[in-house]
C-alpha positions as CSV (number, residue, x, y, z in Angstrom):
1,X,-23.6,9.9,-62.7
2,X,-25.6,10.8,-59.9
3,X,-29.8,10.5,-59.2
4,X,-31.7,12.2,-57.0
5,X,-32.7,10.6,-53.6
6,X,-36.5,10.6,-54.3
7,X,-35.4,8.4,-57.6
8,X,-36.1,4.5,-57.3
9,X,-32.9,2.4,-57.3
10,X,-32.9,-0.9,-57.6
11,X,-30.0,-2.1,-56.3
12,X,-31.2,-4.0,-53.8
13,X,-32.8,-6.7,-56.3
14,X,-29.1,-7.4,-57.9
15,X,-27.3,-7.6,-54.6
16,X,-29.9,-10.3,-53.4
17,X,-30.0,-12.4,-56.8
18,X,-26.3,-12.2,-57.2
19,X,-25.7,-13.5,-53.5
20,X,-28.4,-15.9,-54.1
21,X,-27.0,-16.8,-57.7
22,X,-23.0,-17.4,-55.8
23,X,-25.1,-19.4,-53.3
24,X,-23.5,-18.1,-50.4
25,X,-24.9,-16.5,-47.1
26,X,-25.1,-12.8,-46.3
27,X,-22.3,-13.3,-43.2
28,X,-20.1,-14.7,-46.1
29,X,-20.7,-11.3,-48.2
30,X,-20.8,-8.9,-45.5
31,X,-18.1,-9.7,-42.7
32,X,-16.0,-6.7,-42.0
33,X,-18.4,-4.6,-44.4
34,X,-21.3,-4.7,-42.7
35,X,-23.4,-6.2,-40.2
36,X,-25.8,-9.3,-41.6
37,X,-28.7,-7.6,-40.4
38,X,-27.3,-4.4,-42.5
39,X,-26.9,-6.5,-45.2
40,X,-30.3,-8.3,-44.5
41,X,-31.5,-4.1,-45.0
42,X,-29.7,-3.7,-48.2
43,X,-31.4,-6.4,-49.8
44,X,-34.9,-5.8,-48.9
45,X,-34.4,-2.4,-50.1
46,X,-35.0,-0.4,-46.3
47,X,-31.3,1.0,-46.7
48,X,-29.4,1.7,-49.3
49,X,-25.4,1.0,-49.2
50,X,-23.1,3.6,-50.0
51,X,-20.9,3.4,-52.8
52,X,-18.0,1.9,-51.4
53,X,-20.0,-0.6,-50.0
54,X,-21.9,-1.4,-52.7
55,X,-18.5,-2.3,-55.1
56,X,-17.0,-4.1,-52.6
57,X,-20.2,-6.6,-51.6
58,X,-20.7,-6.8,-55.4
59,X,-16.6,-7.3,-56.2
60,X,-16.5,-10.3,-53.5
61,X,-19.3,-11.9,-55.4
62,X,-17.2,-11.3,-58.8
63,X,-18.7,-8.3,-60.2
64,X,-16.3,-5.4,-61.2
65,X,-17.3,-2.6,-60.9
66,X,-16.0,-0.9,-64.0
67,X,-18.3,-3.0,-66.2
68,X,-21.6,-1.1,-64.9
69,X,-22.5,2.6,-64.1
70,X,-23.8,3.3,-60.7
71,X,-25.9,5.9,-60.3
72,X,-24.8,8.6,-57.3
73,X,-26.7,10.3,-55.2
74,X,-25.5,14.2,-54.8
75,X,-23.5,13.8,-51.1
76,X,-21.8,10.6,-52.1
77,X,-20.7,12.3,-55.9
78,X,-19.0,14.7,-53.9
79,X,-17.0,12.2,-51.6
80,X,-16.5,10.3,-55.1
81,X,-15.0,13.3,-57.1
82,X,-13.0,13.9,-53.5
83,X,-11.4,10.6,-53.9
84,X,-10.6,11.1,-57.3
85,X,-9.3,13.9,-56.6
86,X,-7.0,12.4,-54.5
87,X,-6.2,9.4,-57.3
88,X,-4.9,11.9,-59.5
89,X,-2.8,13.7,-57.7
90,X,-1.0,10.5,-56.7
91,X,-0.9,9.4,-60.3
92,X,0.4,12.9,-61.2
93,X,2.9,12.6,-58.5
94,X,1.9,16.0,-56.6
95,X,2.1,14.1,-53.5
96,X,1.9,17.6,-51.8
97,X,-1.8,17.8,-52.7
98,X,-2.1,14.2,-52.5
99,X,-1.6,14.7,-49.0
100,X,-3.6,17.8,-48.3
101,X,-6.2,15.9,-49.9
102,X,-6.4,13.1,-48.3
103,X,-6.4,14.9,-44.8
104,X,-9.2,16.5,-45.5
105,X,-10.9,13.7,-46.9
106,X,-9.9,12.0,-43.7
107,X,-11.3,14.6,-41.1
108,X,-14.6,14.2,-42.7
109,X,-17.1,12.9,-40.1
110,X,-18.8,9.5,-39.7
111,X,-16.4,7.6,-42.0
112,X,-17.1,3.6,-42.3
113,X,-14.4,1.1,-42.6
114,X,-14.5,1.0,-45.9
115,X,-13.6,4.9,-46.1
116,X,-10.7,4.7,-43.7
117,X,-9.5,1.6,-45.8
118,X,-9.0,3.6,-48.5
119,X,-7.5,6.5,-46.5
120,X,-4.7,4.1,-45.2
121,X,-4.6,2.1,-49.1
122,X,-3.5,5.7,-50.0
123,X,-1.5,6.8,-47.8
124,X,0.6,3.7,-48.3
125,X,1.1,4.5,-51.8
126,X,1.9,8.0,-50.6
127,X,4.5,6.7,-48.2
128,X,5.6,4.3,-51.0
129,X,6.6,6.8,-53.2
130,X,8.1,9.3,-51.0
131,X,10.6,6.1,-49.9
132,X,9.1,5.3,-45.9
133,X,10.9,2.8,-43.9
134,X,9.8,-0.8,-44.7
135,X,8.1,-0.3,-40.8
136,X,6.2,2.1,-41.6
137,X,4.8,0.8,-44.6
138,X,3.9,-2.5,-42.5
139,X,2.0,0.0,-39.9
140,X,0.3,1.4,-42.6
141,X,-0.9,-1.8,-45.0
142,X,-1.6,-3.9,-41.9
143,X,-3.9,-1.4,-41.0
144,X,-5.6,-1.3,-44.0
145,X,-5.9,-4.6,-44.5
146,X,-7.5,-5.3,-40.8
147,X,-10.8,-2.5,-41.4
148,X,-12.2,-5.4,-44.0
149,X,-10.1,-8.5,-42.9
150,X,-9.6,-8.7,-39.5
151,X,-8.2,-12.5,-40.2
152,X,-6.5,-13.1,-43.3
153,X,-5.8,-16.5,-42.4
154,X,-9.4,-17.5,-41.4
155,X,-10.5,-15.7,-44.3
156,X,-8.6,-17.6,-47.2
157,X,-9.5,-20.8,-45.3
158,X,-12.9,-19.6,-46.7
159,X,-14.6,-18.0,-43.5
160,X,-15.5,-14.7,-45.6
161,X,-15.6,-13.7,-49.4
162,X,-12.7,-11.4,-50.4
163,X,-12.7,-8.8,-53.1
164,X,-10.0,-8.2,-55.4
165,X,-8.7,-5.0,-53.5
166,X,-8.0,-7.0,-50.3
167,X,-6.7,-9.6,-52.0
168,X,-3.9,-6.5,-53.7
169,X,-3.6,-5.3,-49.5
170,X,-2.6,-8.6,-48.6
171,X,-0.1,-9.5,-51.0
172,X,1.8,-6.2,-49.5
173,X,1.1,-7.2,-46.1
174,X,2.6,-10.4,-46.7
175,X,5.8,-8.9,-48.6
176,X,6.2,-6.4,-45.8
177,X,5.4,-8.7,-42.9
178,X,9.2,-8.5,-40.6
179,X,11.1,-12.2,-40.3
180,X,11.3,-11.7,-36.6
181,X,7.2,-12.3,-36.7
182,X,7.7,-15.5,-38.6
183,X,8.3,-19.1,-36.7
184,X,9.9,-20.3,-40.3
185,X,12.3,-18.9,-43.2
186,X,10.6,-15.6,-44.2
187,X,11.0,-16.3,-47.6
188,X,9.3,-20.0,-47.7
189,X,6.8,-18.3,-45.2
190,X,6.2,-15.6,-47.9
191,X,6.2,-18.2,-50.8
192,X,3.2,-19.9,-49.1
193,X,1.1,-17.1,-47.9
194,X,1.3,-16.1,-51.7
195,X,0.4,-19.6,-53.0
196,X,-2.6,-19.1,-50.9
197,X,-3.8,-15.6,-52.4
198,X,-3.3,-17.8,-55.8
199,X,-5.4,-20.6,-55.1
200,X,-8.0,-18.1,-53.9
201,X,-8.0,-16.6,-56.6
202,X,-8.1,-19.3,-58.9
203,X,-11.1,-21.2,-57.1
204,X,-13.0,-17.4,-57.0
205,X,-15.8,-16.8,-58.7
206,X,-14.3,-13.7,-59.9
207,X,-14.9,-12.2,-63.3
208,X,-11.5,-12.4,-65.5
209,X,-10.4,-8.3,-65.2
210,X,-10.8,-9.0,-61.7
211,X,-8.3,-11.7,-61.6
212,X,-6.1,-9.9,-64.0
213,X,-5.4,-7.1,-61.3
214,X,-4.3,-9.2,-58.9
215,X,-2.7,-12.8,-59.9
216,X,0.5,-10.8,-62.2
217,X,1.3,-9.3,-58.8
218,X,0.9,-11.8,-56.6
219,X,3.0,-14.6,-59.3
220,X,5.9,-11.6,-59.9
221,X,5.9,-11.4,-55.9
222,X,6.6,-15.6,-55.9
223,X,9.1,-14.7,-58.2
224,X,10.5,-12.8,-56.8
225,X,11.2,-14.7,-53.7
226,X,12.9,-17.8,-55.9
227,X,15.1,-15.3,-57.2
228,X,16.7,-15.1,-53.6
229,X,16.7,-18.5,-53.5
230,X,20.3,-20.8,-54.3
231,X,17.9,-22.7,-57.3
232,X,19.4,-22.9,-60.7
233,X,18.4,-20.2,-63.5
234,X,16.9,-23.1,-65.8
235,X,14.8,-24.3,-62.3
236,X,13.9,-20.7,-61.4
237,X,12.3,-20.3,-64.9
238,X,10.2,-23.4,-64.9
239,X,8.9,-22.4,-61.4
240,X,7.8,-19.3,-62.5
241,X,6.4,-20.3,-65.5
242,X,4.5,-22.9,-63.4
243,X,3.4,-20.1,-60.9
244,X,2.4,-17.9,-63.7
245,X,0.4,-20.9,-66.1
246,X,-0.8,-22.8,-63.3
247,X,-0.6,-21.3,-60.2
248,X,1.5,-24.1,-58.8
């Protein structure tokens, strides 16, 4: 849906009283979003944040954004049926248009981070399905990944709030990461980065559809990774149902 820019939108109220409500600061929302004196804007109501912005502040405070209607103003329905656009060509598998799409949507001017996140998100996919070089896909996803989380690692230690998406970048980050970068075994490397998307998860305050988009993947990723290893089938099965029951 989409309101006219003259219309009063209150937006501003919810994104103070939910940050207020998680009791955490507006560098903790905002970091590779926005600036905190953007953010400071937001919530006093002198700006109003796009709506990429807008469901990814409220989605690292643990509000999906598929359980309220936002309300568009006319320029950002159009970049919102553009995107879609692009969506469902993907999901129809005309990559061809996917493609086309996406470069157009890509030479539009003045695109934020959170814009050229999504480029790169989709592209990967793109790449994915047309079978790109495990390299390629690394370029790709580790750009992504760095518009919104310049430091994962800093990050999970609890420097910055993380929404779901980024949280779905760098589980493929982590699974595309090359062993020549790692000190250790990839594999027990991988097996840790993973445990700590888990934990973050689990200690979010995230709603539950949230979580559900993420922790299957990241667990089936862990599982992944003991299937390599030289552990017994009845030992691999009560790891993964401890990874997928408990996160452990």
């Amino acid at each position: 849906m989409y309101v006219n820019e003259r219309d009063q939108i209150n937006y501003h109220g919810f994104l103070r009283a939910l940050r207020e409500m998680n009791q955490v600061s507006q560098e903790a929302v905002s970091i590779g979003i926005c600036t905190v004196s953007g953010m400071n804007r937001f919530e006093n109501g002198n700006r109003i944040a796009e709506k990429l912005m807008r469901d990814r502040l409220t989605a690292r405070m643990g509000i999906s954004g598929e359980k309220y209607e936002d309300y568009l103003q006319p320029k950002e329905y159009v970049l919102w049926q553009h995107r879609l656009r692009i969506v469902k060509a993907i999901e129809k598998r005309k990559l061809g248009l996917a493609k086309k799409e996406l470069y157009s949507y890509e030479q539009l001017p003045r695109l934020n981070d959170l814009n050229k996140q999504f480029v790169e998100a989709l592209r990967f996919m793109i790449l994915s399905m047309e079978g790109a070089s495990e390299e390629v896909l690394f370029e790709c996803i580790n750009k992504a990944v760095k518009y919104t989380v310049p430091n994962v690692d800093k990050a999970l230690a609890g420097l910055h709030l993380l929404a779901d998406q980024e949280i779905n970048l760098i589980a493929e980050k982590i699974r595309l990461t090359q062993p020549k970068a790692i000190v250790r075994d990839a594999r027990a490397w991988r097996i840790s980065e993973y445990e700590k998307l888990i934990s973050y998860i689990e200690n979010s305050r995230w709603e539950l559809l949230q979580k559900a988009k993420v922790y299957p993947k990241v667990t089936y990723y862990i599982c992944q990774l003991l299937l390599e290893t030289e552990m017994t089938e009845a030992e691999i099965v009560i790891a993964c149902l401890l990874f997928f029951v408990y996160g452990l």
